[in-house]
C-alpha positions in Angstrom: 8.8 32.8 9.8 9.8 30.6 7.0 10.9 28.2 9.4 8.0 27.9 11.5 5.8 27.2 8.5 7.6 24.3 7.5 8.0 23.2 11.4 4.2 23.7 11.6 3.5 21.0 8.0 6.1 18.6 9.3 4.7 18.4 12.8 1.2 18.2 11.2 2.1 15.8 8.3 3.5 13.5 11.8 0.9 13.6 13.4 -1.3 12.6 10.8 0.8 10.0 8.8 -1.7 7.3 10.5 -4.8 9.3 8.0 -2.5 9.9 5.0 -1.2 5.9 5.3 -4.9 4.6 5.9 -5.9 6.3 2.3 -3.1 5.1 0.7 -3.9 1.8 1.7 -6.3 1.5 -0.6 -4.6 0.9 -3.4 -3.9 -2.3 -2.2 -7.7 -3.4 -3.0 -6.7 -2.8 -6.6 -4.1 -5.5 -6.3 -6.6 -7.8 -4.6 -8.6 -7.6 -7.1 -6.0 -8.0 -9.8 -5.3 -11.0 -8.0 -8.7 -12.3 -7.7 -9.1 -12.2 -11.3 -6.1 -14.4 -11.8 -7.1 -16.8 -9.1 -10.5 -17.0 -11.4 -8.6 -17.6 -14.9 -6.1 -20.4 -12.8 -8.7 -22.0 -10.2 -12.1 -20.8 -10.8 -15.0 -18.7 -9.0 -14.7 -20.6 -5.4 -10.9 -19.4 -4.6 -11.3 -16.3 -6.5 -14.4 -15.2 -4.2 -12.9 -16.5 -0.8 -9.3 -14.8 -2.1 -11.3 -11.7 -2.2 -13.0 -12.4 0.7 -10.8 -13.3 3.0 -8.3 -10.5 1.8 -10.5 -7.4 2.0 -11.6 -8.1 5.5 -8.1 -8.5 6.9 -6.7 -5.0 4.8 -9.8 -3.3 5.9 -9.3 -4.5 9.7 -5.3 -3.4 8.8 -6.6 0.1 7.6 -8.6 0.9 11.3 -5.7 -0.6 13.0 -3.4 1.9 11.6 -5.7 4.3 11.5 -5.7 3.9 15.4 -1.9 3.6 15.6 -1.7 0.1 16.2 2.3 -0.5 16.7 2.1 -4.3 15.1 0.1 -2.6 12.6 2.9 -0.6 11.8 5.3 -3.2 11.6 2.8 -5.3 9.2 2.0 -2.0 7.0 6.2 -2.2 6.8 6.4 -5.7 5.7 3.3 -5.2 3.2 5.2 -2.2 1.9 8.7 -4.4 1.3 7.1 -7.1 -0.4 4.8 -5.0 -2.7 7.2 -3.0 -3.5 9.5 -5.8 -4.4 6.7 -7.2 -6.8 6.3 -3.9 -8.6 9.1 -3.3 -9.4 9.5 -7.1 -11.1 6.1 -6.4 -12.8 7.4 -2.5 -14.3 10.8 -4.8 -15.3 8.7 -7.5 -17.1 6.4 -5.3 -18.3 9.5 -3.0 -20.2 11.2 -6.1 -21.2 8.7 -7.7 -23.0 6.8 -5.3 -24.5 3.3 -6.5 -25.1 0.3 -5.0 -25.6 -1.8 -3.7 -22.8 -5.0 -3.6 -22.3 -7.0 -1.0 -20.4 -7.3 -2.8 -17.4 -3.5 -3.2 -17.2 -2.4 0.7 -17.8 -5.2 0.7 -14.9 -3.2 -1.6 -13.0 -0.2 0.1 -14.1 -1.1 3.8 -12.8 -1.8 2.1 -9.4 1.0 0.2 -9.2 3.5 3.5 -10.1 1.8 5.5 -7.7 2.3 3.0 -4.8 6.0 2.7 -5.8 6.6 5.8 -5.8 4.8 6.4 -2.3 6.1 3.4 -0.7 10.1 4.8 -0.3 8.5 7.7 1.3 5.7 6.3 3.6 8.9 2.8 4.4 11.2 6.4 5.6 8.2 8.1 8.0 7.5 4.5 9.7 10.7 4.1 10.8 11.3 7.2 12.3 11.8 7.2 15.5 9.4 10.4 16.0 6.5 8.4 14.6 7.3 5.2 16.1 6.8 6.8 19.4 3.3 8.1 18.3 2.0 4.1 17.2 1.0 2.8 20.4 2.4 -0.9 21.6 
């Protein structure tokens, strides 16, 4: 009985990985916008706005594609996921070494940024099984 139950979650949780990856997903926004403010201190408002712009249409159109098991959407989500993670953990390894003050908006940035470490591993593990490759259609 035991053993069904977990069968039963596994089986569900594959079979909706492309829902649970979708939310997940945005999280990313928050590092858009992160970026866009940036852009605005380096550049100014014209490349921060078209940064944001630009950005948000192409993760939202990401988010249906995987949300519709889009195969190259898969393998993008992947790369997105390698690179990100990557970053964050370079930013939680600057962030310990120098020891600065933070403001809110960075323990904001922060929180975020630990959550999608710690997910990434997990959600880098499920896309490349083999069970829920099958599921993303070509």
């Amino acid at each position: 009985m035991e053993q069904t139950k977990t069968e039963n979650s596994s089986s569900r949780f594959q079979n909706r990985i492309n829902i649970y990856i979708s939310y997940f997903n945005i999280l990313y926004f928050f590092e858009i916008f992160y970026l866009t403010i940036l852009l605005y201190i380096i550049f100014g408002k014209t490349i921060a706005l078209l940064n944001v712009t630009i950005f948000s249409f192409a993760l939202t159109y990401h988010i249906i594609q995987l949300y519709y098991k889009s195969e190259m959407h898969r393998k993008i989500q992947l790369l997105i996921m390698d690179v990100h993670f990557a970053i964050a953990i370079a930013y939680f390894a600057r962030l310990i070494l120098t020891l600065h003050h933070t403001s809110p908006v960075i323990l904001s940035i922060i929180a975020i940024r630990a959550v999608t470490t710690i997910c990434e591993p997990l959600f880098f593990y499920v896309l490349t099984n083999d069970t829920i490759k099958q599921k993303f259609s070509p």
